[in-house]
PDB file as gemmi writes it, atoms N, CA and C in Angstrom:
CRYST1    1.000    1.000    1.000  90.00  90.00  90.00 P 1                      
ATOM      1  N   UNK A   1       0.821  -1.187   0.000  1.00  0.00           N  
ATOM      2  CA  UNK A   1       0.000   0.000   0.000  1.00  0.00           C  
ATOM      3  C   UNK A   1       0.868   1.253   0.000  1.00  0.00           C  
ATOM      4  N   UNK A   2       2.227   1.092   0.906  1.00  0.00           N  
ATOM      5  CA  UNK A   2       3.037   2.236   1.202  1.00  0.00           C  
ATOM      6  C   UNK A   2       3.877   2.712  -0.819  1.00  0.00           C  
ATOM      7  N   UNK A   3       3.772   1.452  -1.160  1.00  0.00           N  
ATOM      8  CA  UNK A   3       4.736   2.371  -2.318  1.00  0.00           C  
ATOM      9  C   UNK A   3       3.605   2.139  -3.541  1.00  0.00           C  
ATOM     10  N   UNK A   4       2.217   2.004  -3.275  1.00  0.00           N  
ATOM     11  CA  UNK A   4       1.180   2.503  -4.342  1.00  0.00           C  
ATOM     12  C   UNK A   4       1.466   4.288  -4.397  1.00  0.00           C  
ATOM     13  N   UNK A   5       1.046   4.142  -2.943  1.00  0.00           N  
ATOM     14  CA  UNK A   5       0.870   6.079  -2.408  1.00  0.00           C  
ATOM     15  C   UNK A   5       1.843   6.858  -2.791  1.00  0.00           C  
ATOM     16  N   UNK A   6       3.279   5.591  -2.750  1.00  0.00           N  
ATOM     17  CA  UNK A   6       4.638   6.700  -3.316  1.00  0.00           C  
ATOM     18  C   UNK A   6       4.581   6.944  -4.503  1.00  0.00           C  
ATOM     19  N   UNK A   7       4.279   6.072  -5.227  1.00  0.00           N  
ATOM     20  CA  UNK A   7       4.047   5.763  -6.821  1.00  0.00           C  
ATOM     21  C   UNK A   7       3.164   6.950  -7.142  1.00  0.00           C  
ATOM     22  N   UNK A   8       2.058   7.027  -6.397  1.00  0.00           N  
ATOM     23  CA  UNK A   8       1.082   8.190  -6.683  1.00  0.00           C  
ATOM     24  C   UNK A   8       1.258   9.304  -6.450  1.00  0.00           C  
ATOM     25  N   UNK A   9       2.332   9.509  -5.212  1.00  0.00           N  
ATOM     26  CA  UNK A   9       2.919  10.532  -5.097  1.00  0.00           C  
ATOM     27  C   UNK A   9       3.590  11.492  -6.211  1.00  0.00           C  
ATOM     28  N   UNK A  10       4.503  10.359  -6.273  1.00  0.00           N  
ATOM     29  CA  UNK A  10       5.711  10.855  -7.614  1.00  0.00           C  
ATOM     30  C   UNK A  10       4.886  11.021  -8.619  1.00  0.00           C  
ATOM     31  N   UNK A  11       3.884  10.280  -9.254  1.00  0.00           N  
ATOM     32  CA  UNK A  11       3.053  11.020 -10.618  1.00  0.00           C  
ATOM     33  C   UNK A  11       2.612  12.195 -10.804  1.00  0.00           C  
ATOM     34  N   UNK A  12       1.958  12.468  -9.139  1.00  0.00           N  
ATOM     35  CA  UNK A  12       1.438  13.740  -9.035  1.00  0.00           C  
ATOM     36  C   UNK A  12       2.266  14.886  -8.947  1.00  0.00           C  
ATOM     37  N   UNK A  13       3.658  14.443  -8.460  1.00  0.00           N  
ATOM     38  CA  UNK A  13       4.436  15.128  -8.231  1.00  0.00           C  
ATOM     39  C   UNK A  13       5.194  15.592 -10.365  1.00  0.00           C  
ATOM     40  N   UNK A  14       5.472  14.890 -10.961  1.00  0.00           N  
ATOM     41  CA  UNK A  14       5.783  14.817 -12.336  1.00  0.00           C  
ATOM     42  C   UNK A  14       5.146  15.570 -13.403  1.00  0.00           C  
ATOM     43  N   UNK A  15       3.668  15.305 -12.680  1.00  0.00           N  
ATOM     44  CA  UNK A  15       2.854  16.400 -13.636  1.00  0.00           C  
ATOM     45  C   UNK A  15       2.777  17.935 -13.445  1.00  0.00           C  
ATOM     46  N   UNK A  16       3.185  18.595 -12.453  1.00  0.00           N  
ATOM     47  CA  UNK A  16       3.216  19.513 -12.041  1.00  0.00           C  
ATOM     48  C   UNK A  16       4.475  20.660 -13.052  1.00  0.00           C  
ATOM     49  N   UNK A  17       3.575  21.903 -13.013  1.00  0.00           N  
ATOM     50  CA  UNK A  17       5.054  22.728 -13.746  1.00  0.00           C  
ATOM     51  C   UNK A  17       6.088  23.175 -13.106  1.00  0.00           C  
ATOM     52  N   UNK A  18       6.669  23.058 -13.361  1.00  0.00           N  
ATOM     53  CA  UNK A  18       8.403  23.856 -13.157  1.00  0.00           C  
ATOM     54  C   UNK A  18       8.083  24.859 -12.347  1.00  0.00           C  
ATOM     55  N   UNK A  19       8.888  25.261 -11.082  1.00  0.00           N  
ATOM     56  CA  UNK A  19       8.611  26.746 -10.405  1.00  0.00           C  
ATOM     57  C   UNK A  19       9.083  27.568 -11.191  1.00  0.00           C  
ATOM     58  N   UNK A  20       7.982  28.736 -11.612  1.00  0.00           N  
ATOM     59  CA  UNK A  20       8.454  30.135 -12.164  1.00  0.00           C  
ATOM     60  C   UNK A  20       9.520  30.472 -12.131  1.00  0.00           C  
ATOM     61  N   UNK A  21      10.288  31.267 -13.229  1.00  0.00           N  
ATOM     62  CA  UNK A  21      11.696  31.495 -13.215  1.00  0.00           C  
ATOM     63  C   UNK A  21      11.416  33.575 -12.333  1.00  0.00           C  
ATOM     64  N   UNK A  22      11.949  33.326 -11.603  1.00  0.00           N  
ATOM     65  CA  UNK A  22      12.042  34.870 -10.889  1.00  0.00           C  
ATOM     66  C   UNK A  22      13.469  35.578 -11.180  1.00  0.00           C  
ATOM     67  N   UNK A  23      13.115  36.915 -11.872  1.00  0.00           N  
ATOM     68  CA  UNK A  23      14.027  37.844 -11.697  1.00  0.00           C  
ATOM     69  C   UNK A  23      14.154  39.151 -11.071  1.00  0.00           C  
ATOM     70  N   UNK A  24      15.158  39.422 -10.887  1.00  0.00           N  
ATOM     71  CA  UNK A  24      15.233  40.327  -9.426  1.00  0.00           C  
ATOM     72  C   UNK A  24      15.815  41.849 -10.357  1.00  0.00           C  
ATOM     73  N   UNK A  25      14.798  42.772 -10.552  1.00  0.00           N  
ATOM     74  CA  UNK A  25      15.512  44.061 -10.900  1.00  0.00           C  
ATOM     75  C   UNK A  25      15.876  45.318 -10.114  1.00  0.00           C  
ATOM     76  N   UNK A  26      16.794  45.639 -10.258  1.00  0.00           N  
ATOM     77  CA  UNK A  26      17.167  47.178  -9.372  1.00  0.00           C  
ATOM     78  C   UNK A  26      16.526  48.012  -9.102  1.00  0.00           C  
ATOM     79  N   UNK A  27      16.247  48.472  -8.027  1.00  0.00           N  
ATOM     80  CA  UNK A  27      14.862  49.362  -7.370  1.00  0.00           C  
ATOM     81  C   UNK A  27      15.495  50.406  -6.683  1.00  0.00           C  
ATOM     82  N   UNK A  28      15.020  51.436  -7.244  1.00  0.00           N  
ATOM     83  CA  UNK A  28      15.577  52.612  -5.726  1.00  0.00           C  
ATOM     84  C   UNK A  28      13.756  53.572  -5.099  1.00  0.00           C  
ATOM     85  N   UNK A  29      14.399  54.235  -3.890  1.00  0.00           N  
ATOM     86  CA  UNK A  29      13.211  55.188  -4.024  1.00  0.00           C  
ATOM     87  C   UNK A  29      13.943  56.029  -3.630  1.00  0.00           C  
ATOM     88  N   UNK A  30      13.165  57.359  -3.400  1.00  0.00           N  
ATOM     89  CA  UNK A  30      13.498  58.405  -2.900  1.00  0.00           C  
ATOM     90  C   UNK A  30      12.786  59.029  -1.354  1.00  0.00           C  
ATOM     91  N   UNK A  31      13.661  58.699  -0.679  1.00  0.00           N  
ATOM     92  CA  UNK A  31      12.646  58.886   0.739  1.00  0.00           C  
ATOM     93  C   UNK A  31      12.174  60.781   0.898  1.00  0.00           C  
ATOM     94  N   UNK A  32      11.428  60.811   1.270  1.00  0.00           N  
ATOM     95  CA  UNK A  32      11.352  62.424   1.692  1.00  0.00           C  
ATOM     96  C   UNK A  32      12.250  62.745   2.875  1.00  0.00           C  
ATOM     97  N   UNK A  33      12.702  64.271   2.688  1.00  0.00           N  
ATOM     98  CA  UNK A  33      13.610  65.395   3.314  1.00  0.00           C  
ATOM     99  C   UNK A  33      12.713  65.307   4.618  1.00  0.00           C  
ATOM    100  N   UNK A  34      13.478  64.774   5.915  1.00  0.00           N  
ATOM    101  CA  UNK A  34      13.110  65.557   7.444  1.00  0.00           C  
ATOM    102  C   UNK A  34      13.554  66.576   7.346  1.00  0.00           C  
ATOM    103  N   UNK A  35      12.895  67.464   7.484  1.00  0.00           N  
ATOM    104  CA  UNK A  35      13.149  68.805   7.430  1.00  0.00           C  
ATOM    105  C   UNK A  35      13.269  69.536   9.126  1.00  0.00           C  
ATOM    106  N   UNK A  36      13.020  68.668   9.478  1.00  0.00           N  
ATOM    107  CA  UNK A  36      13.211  69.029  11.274  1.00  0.00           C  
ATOM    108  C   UNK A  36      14.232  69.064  11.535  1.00  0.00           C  
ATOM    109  N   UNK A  37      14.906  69.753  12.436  1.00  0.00           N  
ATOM    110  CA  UNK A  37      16.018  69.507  13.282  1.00  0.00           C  
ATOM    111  C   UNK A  37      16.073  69.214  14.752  1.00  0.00           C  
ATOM    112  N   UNK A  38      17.276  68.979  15.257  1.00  0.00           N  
ATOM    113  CA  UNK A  38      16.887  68.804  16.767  1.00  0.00           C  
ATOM    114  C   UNK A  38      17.277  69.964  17.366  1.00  0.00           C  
ATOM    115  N   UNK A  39      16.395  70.377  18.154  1.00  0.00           N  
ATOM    116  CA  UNK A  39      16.777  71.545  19.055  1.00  0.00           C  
ATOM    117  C   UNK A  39      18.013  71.422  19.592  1.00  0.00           C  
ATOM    118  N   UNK A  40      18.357  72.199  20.350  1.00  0.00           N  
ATOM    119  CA  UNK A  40      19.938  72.974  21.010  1.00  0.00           C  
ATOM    120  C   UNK A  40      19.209  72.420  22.397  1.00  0.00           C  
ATOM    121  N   UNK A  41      20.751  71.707  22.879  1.00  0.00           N  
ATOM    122  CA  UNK A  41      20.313  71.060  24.586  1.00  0.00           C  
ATOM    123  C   UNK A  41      21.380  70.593  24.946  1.00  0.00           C  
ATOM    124  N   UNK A  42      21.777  69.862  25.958  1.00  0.00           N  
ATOM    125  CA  UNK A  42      22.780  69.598  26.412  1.00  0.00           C  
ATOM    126  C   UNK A  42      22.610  67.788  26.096  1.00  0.00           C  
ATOM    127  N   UNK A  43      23.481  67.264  25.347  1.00  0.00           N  
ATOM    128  CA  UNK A  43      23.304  66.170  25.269  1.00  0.00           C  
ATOM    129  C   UNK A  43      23.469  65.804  23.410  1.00  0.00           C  
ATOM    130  N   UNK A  44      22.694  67.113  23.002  1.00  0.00           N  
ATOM    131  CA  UNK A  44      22.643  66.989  21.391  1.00  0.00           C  
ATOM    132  C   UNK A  44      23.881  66.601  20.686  1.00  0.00           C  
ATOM    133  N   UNK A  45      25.127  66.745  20.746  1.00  0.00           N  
ATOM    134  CA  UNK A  45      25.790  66.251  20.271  1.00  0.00           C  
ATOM    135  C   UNK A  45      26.122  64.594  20.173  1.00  0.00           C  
ATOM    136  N   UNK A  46      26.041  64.274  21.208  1.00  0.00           N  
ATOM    137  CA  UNK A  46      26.046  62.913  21.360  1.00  0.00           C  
ATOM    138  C   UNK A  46      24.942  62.012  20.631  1.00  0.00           C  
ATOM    139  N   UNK A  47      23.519  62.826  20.979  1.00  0.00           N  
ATOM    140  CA  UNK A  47      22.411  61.986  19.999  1.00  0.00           C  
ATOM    141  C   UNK A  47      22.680  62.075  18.529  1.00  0.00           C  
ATOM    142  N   UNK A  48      23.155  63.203  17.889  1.00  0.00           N  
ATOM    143  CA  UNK A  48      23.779  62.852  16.243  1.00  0.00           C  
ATOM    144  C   UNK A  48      24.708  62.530  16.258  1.00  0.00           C  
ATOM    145  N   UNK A  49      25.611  61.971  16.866  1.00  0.00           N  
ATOM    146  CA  UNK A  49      26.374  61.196  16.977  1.00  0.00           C  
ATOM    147  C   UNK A  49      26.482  59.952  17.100  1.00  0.00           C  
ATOM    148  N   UNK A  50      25.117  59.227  17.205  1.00  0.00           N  
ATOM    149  CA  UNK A  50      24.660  58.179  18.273  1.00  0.00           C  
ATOM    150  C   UNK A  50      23.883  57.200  17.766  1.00  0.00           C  
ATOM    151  N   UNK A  51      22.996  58.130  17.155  1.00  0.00           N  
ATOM    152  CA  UNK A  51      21.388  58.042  17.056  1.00  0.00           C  
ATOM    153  C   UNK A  51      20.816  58.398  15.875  1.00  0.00           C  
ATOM    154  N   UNK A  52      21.255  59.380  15.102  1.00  0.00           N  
ATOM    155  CA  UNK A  52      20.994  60.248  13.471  1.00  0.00           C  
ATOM    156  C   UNK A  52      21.197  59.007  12.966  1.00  0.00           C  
ATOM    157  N   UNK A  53      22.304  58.648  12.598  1.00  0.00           N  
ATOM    158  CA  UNK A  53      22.539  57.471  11.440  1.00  0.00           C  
ATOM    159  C   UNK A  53      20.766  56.043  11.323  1.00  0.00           C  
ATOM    160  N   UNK A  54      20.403  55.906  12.163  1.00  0.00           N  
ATOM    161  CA  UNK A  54      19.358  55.475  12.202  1.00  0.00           C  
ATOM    162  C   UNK A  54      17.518  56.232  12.333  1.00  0.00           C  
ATOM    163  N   UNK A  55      17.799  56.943  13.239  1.00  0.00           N  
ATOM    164  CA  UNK A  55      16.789  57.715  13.438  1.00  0.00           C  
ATOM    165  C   UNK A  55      16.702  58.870  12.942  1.00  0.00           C  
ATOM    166  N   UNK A  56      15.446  59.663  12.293  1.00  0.00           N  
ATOM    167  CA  UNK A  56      15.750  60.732  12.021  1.00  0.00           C  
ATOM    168  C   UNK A  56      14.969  61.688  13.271  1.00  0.00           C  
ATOM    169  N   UNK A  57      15.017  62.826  12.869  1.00  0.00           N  
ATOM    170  CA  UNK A  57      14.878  63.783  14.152  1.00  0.00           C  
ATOM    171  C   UNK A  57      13.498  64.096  14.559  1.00  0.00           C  
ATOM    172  N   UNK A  58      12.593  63.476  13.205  1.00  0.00           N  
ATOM    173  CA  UNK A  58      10.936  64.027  13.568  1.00  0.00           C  
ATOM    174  C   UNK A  58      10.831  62.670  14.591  1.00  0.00           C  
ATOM    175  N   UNK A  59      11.513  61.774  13.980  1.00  0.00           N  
ATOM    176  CA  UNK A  59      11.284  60.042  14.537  1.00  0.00           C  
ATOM    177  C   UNK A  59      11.219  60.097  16.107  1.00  0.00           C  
ATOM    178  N   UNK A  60      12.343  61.090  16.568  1.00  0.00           N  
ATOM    179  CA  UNK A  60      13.047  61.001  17.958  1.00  0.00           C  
ATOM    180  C   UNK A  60      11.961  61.927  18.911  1.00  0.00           C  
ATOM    181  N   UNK A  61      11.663  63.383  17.887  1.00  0.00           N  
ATOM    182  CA  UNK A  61      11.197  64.306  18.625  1.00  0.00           C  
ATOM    183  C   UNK A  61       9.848  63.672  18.516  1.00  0.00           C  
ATOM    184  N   UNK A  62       9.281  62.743  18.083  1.00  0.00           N  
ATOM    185  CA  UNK A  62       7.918  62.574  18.038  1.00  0.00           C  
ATOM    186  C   UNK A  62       7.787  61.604  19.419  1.00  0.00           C  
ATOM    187  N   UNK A  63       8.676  60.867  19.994  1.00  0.00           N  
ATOM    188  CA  UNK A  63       8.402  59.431  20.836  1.00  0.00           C  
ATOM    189  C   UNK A  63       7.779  60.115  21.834  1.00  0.00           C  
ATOM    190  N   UNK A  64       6.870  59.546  22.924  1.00  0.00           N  
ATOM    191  CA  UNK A  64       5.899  59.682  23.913  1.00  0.00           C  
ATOM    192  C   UNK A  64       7.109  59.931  24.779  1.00  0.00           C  
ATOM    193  N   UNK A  65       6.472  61.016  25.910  1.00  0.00           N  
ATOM    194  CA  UNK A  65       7.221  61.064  26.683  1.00  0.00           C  
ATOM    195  C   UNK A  65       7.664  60.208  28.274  1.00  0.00           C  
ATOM    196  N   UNK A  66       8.428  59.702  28.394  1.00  0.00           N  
ATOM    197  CA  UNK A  66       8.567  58.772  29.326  1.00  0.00           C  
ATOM    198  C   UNK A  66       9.817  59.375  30.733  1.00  0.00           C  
ATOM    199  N   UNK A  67       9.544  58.357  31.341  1.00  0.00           N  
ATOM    200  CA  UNK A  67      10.591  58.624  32.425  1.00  0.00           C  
ATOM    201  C   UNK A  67      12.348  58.740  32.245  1.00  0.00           C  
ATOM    202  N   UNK A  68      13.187  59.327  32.573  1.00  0.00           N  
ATOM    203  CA  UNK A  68      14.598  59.140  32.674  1.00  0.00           C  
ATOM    204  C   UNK A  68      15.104  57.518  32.623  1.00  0.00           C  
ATOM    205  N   UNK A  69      14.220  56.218  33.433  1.00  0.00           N  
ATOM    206  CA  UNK A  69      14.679  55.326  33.633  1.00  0.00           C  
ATOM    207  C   UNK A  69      14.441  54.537  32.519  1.00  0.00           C  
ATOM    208  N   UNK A  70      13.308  55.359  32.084  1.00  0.00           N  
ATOM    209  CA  UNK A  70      12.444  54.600  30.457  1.00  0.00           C  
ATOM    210  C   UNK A  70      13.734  54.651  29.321  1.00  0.00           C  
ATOM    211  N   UNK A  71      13.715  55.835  29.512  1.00  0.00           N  
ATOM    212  CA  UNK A  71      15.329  56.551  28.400  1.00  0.00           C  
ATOM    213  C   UNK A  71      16.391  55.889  28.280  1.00  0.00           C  
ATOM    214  N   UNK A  72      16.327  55.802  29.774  1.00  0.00           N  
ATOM    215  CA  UNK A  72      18.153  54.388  29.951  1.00  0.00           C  
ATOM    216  C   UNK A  72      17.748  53.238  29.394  1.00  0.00           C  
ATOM    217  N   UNK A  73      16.805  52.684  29.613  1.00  0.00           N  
ATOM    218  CA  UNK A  73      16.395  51.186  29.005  1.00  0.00           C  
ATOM    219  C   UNK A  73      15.972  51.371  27.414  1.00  0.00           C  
ATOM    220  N   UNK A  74      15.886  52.275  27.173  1.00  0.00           N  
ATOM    221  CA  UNK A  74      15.522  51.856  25.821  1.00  0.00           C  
ATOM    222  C   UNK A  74      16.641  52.606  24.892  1.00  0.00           C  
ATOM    223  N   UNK A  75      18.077  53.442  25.444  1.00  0.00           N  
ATOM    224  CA  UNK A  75      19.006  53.664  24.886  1.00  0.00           C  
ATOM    225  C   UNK A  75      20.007  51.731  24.870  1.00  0.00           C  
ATOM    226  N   UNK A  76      18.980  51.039  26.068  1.00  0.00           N  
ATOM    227  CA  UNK A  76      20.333  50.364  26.836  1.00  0.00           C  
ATOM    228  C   UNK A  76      19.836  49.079  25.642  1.00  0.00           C  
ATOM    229  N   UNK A  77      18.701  49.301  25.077  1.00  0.00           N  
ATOM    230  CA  UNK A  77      17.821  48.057  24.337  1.00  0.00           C  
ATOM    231  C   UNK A  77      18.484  48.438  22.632  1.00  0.00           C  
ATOM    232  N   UNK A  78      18.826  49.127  22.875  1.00  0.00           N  
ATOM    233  CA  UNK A  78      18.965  50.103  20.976  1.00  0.00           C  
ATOM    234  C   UNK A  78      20.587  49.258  21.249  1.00  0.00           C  
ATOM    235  N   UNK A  79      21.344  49.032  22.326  1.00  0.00           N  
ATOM    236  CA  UNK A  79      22.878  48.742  22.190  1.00  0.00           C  
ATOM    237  C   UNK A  79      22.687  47.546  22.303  1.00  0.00           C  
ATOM    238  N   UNK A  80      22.256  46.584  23.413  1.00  0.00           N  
ATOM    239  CA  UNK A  80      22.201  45.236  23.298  1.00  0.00           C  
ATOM    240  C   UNK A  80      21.387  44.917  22.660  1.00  0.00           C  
ATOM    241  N   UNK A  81      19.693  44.870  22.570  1.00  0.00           N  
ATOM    242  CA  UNK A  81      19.333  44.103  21.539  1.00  0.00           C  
ATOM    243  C   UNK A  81      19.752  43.937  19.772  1.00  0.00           C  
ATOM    244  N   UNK A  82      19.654  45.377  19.905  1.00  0.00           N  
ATOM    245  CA  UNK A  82      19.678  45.920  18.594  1.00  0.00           C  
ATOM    246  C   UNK A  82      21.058  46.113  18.050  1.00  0.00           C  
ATOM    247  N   UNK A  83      21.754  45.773  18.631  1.00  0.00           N  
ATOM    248  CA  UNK A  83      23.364  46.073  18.761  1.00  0.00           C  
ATOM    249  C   UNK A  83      23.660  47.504  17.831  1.00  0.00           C  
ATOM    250  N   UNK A  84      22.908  48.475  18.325  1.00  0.00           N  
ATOM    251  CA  UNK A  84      23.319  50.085  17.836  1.00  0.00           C  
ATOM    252  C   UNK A  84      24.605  50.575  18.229  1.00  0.00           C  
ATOM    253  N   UNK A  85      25.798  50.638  17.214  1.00  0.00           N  
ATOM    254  CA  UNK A  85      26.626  50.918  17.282  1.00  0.00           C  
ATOM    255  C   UNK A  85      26.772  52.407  18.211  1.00  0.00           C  
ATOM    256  N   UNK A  86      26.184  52.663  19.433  1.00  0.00           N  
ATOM    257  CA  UNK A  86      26.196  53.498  20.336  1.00  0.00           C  
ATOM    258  C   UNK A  86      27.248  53.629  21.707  1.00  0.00           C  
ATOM    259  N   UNK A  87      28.377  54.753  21.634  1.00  0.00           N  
ATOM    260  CA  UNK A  87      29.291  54.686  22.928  1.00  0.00           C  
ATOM    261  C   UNK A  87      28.806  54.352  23.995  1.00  0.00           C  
ATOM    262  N   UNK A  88      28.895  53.809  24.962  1.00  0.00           N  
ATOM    263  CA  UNK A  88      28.363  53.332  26.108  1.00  0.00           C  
ATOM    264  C   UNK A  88      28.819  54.645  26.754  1.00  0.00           C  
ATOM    265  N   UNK A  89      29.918  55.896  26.546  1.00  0.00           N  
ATOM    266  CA  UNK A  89      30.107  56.681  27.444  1.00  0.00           C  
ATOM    267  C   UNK A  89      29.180  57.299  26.709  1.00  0.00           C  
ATOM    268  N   UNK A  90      28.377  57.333  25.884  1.00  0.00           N  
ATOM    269  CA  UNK A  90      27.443  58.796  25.625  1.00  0.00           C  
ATOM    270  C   UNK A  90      26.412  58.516  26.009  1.00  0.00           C  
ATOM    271  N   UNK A  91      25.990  57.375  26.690  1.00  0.00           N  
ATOM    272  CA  UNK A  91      24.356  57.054  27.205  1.00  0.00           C  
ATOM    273  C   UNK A  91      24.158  58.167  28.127  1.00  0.00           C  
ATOM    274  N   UNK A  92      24.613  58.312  28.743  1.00  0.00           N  
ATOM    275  CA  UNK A  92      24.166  59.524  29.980  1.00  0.00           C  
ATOM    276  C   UNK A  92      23.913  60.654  28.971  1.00  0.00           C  
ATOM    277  N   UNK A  93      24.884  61.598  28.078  1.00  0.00           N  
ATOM    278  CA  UNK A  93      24.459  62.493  27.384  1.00  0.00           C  
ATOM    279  C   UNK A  93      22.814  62.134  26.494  1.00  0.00           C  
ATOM    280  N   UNK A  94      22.998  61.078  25.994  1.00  0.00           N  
ATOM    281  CA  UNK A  94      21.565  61.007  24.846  1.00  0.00           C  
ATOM    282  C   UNK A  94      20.083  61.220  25.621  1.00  0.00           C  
ATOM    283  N   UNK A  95      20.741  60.456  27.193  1.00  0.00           N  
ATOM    284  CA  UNK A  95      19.091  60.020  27.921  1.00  0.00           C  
ATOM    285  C   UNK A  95      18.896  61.646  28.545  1.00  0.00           C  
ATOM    286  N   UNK A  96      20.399  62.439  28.999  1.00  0.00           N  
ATOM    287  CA  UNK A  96      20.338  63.852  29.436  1.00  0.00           C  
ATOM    288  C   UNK A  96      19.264  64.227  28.532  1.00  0.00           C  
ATOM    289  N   UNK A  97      19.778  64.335  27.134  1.00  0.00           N  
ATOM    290  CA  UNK A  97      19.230  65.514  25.504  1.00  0.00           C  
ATOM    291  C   UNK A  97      17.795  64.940  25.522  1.00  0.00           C  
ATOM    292  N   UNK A  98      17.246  63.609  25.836  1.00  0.00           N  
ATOM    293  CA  UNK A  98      15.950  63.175  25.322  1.00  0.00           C  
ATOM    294  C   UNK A  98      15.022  63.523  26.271  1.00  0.00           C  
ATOM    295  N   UNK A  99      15.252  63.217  27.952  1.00  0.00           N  
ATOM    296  CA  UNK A  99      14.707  63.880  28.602  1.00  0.00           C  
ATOM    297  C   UNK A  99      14.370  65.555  28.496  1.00  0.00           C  
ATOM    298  N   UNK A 100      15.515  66.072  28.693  1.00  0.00           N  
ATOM    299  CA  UNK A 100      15.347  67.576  28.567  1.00  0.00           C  
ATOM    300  C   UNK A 100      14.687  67.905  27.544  1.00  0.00           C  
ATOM    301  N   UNK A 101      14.838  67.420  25.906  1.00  0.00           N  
ATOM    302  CA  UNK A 101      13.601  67.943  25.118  1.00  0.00           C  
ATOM    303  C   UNK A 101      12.121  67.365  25.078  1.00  0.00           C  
ATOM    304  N   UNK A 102      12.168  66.201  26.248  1.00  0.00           N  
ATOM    305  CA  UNK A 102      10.876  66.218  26.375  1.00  0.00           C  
ATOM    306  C   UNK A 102      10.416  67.096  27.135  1.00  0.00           C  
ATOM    307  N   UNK A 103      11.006  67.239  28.640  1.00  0.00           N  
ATOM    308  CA  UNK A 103      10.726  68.508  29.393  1.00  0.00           C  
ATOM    309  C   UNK A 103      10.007  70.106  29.063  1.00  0.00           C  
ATOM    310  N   UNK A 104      11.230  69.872  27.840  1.00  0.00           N  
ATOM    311  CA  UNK A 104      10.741  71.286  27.111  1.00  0.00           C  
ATOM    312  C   UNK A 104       9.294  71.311  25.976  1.00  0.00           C  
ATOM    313  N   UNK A 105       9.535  70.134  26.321  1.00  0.00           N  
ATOM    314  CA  UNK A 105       7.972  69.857  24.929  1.00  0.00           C  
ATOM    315  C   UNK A 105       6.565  70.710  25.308  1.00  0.00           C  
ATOM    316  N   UNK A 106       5.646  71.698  25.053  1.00  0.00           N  
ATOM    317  CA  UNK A 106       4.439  71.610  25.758  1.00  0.00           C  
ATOM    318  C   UNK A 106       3.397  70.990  25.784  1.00  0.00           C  
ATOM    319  N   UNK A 107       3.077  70.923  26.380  1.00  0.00           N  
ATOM    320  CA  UNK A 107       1.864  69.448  26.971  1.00  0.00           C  
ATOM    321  C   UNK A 107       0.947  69.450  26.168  1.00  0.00           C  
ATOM    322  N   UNK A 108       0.278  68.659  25.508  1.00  0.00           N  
ATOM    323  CA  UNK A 108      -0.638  68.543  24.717  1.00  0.00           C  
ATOM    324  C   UNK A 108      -2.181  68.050  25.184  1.00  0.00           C  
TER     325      UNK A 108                                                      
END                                                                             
């Protein structure tokens, strides 16, 4: 019985077409201009230093505002999980700059 089913297998398998031949062509886009910048703060250097190469600045200035400890863990998640090529001596500056421009944000 076992090598009817194989037998039937393989026929079914024989009649079948060829997988599609796929070709792969060159694609670009053009992302749109952030036209934002990051405000002046103590810390800013370090976040384009840090943080620009991935994020852009509407990206950063847009995140909800959270606690100082929130800031450390999720600068500390961007280096280990994410392995973000980020100085471990500039964490204090980035979580300083992110706090403080949330601070400065007005409340909505």
């Amino acid at each position: 019985m076992r090598a009817a089913a194989a037998a039937l297998a393989l026929l079914a398998l024989a009649a079948c077409d060829s997988a599609p031949k796929v070709a792969f062509a060159d694609a670009s886009i053009t992302l749109p201009d952030d036209p934002l910048d990051l405000p002046e703060g103590p810390g800013r250097d370090a976040v384009l230093e840090n943080c620009a190469a991935c994020h852009s600045p509407s990206t950063m200035l847009q995140q909800p505002k959270v606690s100082r400890e929130k800031w450390e863990s999720i600068v500390g998640k961007m280096r280990t999980l994410y392995k973000a090529p980020v100085d471990e001596a500039a964490v204090p500056a980035i979580v300083d700059y992110m706090v403080h421009v949330q601070e400065a944000r007005p409340a909505s």
